[in-house]
N, C-alpha and C positions, 0 to 999 in steps of 0.2 A: 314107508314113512315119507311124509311129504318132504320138500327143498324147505330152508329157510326164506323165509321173506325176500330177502337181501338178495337173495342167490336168482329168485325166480324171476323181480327184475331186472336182473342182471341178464338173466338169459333171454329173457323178453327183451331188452333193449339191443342184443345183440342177431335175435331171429328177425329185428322189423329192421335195421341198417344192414344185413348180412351181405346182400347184393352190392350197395353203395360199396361194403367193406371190396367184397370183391374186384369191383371196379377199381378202386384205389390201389389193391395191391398189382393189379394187370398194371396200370398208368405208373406205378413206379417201375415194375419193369422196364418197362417202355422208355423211361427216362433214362433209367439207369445204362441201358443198351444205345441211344440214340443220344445221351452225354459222351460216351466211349468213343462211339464211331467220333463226335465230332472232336473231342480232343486228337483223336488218330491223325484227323482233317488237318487239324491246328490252330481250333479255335480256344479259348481260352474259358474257363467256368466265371461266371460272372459274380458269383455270390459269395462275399468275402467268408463267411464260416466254413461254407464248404471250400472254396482253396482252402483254405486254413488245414480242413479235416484230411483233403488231396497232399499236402506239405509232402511227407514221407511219401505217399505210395498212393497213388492215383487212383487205384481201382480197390485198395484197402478204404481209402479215405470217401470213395463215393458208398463202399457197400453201409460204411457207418452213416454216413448221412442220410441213405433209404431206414436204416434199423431205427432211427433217430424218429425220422416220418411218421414209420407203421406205430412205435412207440406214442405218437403224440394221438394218433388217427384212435389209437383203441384208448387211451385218455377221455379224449373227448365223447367216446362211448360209455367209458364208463361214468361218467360224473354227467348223463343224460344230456350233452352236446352232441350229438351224431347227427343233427341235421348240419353241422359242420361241416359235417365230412362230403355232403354235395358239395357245396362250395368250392372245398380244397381238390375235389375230383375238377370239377369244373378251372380249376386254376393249371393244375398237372396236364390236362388235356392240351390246354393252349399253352403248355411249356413243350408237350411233344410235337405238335404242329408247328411250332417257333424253332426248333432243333433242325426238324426235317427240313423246313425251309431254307434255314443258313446250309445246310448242307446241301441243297438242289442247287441255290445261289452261288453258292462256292464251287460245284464242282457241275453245270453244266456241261451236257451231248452236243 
């Protein structure tokens, strides 16, 4: 029996972004890990909702802020925005190169 309509491009829309999807979830990691290190440093999160979500518990309050992400990232897949999701990769990229840097900055050999 064939998928429903609805269903098969749903899964079409998710076999042509699949990679992008992947890249994005690698670049949250990436964030998520090299956010860490730099609060460890002493630097402070710049973006007032995420302090906000950091309040109670730092590494509770960043893991919802990644779930919050992946949540919006498959959004924009499913309501046929996924070419979005270059973008927002392209933006996460230059937020982990921005991390690594203050952290080079800050702690210089």
């Amino acid at each position: 029996m064939p998928l429903p309509r609805r269903i098969t491009l749903v899964l079409d829309s998710f076999s042509a972004i699949g990679p992008q999807l992947l890249v994005f979830l690698y670049l949250q990691v990436l964030d998520f890990l090299t956010t860490m290190v730099g609060i460890k440093y002493g630097f402070a999160e710049s973006s007032p909702f995420i302090r906000w979500l950091m309040h109670g518990n730092q590494t509770t309050g960043l893991a919802e802020s990644k779930l919050v992400a992946v949540g919006l990232a498959l959004l924009c897949v499913l309501v046929d925005r996924g070419h979005l999701v270059r973008w927002i990769n392209c933006w996460y990229a230059a937020l982990v190169v921005w991390n690594l840097v203050l952290m080079w900055a800050a702690h210089p050999k």
